[in-house]
C-alpha positions as CSV (number, residue, x, y, z in Angstrom):
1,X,226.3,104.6,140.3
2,X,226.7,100.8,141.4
3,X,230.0,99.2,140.6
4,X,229.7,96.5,137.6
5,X,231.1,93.4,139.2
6,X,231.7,91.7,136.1
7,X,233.6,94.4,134.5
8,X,235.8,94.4,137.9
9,X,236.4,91.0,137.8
10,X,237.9,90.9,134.5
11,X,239.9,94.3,134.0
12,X,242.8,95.4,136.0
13,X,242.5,98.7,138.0
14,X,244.9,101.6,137.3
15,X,247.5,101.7,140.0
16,X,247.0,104.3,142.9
17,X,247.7,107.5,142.3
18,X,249.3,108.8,145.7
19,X,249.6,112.5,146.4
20,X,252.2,111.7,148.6
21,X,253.3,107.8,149.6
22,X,249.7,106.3,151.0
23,X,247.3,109.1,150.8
24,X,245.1,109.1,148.1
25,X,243.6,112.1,146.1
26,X,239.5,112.5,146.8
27,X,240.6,111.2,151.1
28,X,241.1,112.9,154.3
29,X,244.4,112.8,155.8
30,X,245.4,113.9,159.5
31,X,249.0,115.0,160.9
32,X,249.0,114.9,164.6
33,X,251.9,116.4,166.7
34,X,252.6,118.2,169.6
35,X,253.1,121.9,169.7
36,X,256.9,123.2,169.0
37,X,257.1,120.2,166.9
38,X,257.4,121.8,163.1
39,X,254.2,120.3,162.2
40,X,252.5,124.1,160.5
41,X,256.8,123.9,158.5
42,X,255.8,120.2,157.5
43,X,252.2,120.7,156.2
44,X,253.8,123.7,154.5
45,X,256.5,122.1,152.9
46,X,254.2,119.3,152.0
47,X,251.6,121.5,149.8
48,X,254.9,123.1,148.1
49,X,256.6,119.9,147.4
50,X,252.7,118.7,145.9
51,X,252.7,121.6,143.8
52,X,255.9,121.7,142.5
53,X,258.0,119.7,139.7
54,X,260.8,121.4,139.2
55,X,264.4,119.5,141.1
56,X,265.0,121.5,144.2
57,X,261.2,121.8,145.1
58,X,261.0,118.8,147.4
59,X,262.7,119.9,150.9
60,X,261.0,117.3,152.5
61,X,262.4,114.3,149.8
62,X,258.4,113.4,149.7
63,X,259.0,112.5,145.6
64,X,255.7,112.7,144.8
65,X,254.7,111.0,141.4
66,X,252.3,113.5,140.1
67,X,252.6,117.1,141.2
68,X,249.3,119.9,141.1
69,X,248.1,123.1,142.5
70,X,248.1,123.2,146.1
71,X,246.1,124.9,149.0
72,X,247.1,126.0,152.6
73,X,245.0,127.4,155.4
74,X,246.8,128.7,157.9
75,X,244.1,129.5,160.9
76,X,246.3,128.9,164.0
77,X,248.9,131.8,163.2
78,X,249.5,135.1,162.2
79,X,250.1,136.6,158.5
80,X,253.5,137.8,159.5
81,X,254.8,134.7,161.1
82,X,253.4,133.2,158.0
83,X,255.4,135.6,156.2
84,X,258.8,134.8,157.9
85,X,258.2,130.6,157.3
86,X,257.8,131.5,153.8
87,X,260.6,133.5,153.3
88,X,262.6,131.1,155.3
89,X,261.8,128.0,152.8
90,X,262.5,130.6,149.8
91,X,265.7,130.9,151.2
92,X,265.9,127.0,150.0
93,X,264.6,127.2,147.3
94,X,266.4,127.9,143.9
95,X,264.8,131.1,141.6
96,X,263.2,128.6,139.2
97,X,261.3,126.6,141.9
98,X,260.1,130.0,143.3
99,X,258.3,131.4,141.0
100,X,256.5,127.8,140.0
101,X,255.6,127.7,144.2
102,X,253.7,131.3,143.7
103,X,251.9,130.2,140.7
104,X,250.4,126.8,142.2
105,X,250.5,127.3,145.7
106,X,247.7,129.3,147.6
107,X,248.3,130.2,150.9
108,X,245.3,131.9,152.8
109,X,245.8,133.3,156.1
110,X,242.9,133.2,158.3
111,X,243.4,133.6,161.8
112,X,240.4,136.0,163.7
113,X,238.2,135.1,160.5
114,X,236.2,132.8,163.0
115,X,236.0,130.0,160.1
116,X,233.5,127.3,160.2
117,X,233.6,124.5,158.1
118,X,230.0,123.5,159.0
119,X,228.2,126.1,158.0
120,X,227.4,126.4,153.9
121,X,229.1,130.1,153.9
122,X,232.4,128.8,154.7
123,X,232.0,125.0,153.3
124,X,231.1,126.9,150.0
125,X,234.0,129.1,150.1
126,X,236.9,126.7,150.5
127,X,235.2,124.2,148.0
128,X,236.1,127.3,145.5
129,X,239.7,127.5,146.7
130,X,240.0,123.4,146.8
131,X,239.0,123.0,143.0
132,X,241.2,122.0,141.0
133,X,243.3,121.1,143.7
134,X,245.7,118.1,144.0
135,X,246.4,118.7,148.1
136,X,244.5,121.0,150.7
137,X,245.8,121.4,153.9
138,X,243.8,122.9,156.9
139,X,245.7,124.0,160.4
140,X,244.8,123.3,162.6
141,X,241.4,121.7,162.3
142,X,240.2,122.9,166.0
143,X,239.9,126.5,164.5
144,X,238.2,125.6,161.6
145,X,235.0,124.5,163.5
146,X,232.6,125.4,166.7
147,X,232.0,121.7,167.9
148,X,233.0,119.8,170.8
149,X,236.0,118.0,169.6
150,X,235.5,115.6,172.4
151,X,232.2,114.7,170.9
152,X,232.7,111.6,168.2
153,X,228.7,112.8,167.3
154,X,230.1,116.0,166.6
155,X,233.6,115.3,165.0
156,X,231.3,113.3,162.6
157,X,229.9,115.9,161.5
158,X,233.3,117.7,160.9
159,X,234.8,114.5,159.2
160,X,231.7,113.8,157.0
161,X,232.2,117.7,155.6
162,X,236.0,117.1,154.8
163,X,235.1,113.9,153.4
164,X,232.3,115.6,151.3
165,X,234.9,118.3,150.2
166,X,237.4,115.8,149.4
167,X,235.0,113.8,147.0
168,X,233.9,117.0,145.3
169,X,236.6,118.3,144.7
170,X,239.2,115.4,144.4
171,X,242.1,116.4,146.8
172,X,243.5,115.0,149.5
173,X,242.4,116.9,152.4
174,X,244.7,116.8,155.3
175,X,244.1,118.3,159.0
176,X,246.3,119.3,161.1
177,X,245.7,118.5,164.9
178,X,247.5,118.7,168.4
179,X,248.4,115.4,170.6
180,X,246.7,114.9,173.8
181,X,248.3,115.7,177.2
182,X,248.2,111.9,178.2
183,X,249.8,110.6,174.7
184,X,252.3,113.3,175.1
185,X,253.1,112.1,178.8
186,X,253.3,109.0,178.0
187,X,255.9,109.6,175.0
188,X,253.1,108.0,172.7
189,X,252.8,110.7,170.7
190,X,253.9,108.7,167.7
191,X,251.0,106.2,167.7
192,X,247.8,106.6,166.2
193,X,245.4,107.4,168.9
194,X,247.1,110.1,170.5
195,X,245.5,112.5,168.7
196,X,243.7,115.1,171.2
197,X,239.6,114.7,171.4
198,X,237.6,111.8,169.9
199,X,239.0,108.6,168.4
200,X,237.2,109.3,165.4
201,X,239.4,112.1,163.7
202,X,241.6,109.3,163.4
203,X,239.6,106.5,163.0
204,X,237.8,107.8,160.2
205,X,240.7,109.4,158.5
206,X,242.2,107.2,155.9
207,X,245.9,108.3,156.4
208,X,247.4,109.4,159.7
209,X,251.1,110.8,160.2
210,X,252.7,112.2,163.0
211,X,255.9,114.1,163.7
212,X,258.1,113.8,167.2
213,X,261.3,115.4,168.2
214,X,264.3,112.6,168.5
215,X,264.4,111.3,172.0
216,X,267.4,110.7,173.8
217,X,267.9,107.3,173.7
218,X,267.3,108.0,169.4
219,X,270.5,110.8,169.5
220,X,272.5,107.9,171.3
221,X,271.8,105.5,168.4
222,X,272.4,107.6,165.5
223,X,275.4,109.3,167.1
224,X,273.6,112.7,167.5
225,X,275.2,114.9,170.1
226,X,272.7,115.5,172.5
227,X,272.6,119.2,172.5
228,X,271.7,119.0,168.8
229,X,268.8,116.7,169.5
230,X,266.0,119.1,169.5
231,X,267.4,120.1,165.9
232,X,265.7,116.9,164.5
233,X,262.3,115.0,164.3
234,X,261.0,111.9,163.3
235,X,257.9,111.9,160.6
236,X,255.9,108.9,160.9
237,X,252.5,107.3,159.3
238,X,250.7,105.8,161.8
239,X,247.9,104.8,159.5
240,X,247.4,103.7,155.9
241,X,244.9,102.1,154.8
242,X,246.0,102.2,151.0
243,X,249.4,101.5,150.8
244,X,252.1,99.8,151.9
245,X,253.9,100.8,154.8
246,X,256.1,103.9,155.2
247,X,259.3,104.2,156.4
248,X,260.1,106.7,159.3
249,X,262.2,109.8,157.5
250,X,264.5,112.0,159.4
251,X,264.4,115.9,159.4
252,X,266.5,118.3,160.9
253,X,266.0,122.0,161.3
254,X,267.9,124.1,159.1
255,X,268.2,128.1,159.1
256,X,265.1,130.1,160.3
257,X,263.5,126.3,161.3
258,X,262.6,124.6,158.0
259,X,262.8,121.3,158.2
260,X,265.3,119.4,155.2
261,X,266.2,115.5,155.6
262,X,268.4,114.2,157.4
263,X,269.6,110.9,156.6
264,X,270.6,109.1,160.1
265,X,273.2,106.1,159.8
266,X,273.7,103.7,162.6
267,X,276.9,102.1,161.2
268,X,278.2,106.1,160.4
269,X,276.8,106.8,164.4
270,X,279.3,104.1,165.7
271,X,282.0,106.0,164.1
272,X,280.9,109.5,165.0
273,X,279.8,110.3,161.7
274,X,276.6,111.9,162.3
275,X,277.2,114.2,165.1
276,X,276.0,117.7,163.3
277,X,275.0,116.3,160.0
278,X,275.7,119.8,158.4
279,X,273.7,122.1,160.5
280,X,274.0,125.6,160.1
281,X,275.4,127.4,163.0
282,X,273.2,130.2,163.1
283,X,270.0,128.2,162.8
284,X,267.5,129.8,164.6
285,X,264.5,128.8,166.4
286,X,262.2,131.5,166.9
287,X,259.5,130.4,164.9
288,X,259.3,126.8,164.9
């Protein structure tokens, strides 16, 4: 139905209603990172923090306006290392928040099930599990087709269907996706290109973040001791076509690798103030 001008013209539009700060409900998002990064513990977090309005929900201090059920595909890894990531964010998580989390959250583990998004079977079968949804997240999006992700003719085809589920549906729709080699040799892997395959995954995308652990000369400006640097990353939108622009958050890796913010302060880093920023000493890091 065409758009009447007039009516435009004259009437002021509702504000924006962000899912999270610049990504719209009804668009497709991506989050590109490297591997060993924490990007599966950020998209995971994410879809909980989405889903839930109860204080003590949000790990990732996202503060979503409007909270809804959420959806997570996890194709990259197995049900037990799922598992252990969920029982390692319930382990942040106060009783109350819990039990709201496992009534809106749906986490589907899919790894082996050969999913492809193209094909109506499987397009049909997530639209099911994405209606009604307020945030879907797939990860990674390489296992969730059979294309040439080199190919822009291809990922076309794979960025049309998300955009058709998206629409029908009306959740943001956010892949997950791996840097390339060259971006991550280059120490680019914060900018918006350096995605791995064709440009258009991100061009086409209307939202683009990415995550990258703290460099060295980062751990000497915050104060951060540099055998606690690989404790924390950087989350950055490198593309946002519908808001305004995002600052970089902080996150460090707590107990069992889930990610919880870390405010850095350069005046407190001149005065040694942020050298462990709380850190649990028995964090591990077997599953990050």
């Amino acid at each position: 139905m065409a758009i009447n001008i007039l009516d435009a013209f004259n009437h002021e539009p509702k504000p924006l209603d962000f899912v999270i700060p610049g990504l719209l409900p009804g668009t497709v998002g991506a989050l590109i990172a490297p591997g060993a990064t924490g990007k599966s513990y950020l998209a995971l977090e994410t879809v909980m923090a989405v889903a839930c309005d109860i204080p003590g929900g949000d790990l990732l201090d996202l503060q979503p306006k409007h909270t809804g059920h959420s959806v997570y595909l996890a194709l990259e890894d197995p049900e037990p290392v799922i598992r252990r990531r969920l029982y390692a964010i319930g382990g942040h998580l106060p009783c109350d928040v819990r039990e709201t989390m496992a009534e809106r959250v749906h986490v589907e583990p899919m790894l082996g099930k050969q999913a492809n998004l193209i094909t109506p079977k499987d397009y049909d079968a997530l639209a099911r599990l994405a209606e009604g949804a307020r945030l879907v997240v797939i990860d990674t999006l390489s296992r969730a087709h059979a294309l040439d992700e080199n190919s822009n003719g291809d990922m076309a085809k794979v960025m049309s269907t998300l955009e058709r589920l998206a629409a029908e549906t009306g959740a943001a729709v956010v892949f997950t996706h791996h840097t390339s080699k060259a971006a991550s040799f280059g120490e680019q892997t914060d900018h918006q290109h350096a995605s791995r395959g064709a440009s258009l995954l991100t061009d086409n995308a209307r939202w683009a973040a990415s995550i990258v652990k703290m460099s060295s000369s980062e751990a000497e400006k915050y104060g951060v001791q540099e055998t606690m640097r690989d404790m924390f990353v950087r989350f950055t939108v490198t593309k946002n076509n519908y808001g305004p622009p995002t600052p970089d958050m902080w996150y460090r890796r707590a107990e069992g690798g889930v990610l919880r913010r870390a405010v850095l302060d350069r005046k407190a880093a001149k005065k040694g103030g942020n050298s462990d920023l709380g850190l649990p000493k028995t964090a591990g890091n077997d599953d990050w």
